[in-house]
N, C-alpha and C positions, 0 to 999 in steps of 0.2 A: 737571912741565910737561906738557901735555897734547901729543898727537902732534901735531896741527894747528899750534899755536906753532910746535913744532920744528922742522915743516915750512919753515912762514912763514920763521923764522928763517935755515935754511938757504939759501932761493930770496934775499933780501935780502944775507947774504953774500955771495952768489956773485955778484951783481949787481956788487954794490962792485968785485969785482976787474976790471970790464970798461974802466978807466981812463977817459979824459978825454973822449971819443965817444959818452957814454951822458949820459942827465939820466930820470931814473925819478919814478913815484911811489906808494907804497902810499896806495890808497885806505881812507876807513874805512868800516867798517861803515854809519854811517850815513848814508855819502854817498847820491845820486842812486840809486835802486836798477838794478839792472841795469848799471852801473857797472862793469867788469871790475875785479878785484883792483890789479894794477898797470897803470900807465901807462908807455911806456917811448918815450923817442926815441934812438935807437941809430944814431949815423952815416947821420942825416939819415931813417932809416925810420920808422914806426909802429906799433908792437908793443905787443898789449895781452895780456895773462895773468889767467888765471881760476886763482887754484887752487881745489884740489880735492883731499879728504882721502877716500878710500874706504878701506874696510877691508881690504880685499883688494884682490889685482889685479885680478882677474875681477869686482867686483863693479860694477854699472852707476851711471855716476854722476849724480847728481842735479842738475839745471839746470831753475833759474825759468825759464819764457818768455819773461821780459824779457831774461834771461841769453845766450839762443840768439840770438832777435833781433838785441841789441847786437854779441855777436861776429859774425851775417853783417853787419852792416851795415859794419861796419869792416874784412870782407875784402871786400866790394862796394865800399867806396870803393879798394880799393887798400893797407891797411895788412896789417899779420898778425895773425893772433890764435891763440892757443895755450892750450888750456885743461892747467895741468899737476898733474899727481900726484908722487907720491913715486916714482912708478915709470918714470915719463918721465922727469921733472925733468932728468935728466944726459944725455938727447939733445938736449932743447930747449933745455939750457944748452950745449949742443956747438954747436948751430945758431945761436944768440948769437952765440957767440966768432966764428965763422966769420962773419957777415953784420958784426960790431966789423972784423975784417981786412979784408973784402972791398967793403963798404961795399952789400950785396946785390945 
């Protein structure tokens, strides 16, 4: 299984365990381009996720124009947007859990 699935796979578990206060969606590939990876409403918020597979930590990660665009536009309306790596992933899934309790 290549890293990127693994990835993917991971960020979708851990989703699941945020119980009854979330409604999510992985987008696919050939959706709308520019499109963030997931869509998420999370106790009433708007949260979108970009993942993003680098090989490293340090290495710069690669974002379509339409990719940047989308996520300002949807922190200019008011929602969050979060582009995650393998190496974030467990802060921004820390920042979840906390905005599921606290309702942000």
């Amino acid at each position: 299984m290549k890293p990127e699935t693994r990835f993917k796979m991971q960020v979708l578990r851990d989703l699941k365990t945020l119980g009854e206060k979330i409604w999510w969606v992985k987008t696919e590939a050939g959706a709308r381009r520019g499109i963030p990876d997931i869509l998420i409403c999370l106790n009433g918020l708007f949260i979108a996720i970009e993942l993003k597979r680098p090989m490293t930590e340090k290495r710069q990660l690669h974002y379509e124009p339409l990719q940047q665009f989308t996520l300002a536009k949807i922190k200019k309306a008011g929602g969050q947007a979060f582009t995650a790596t393998p190496y974030n992933w467990q802060e921004i899934f820390a920042t979840l859990v906390y905005l599921n309790k606290t309702g942000g």
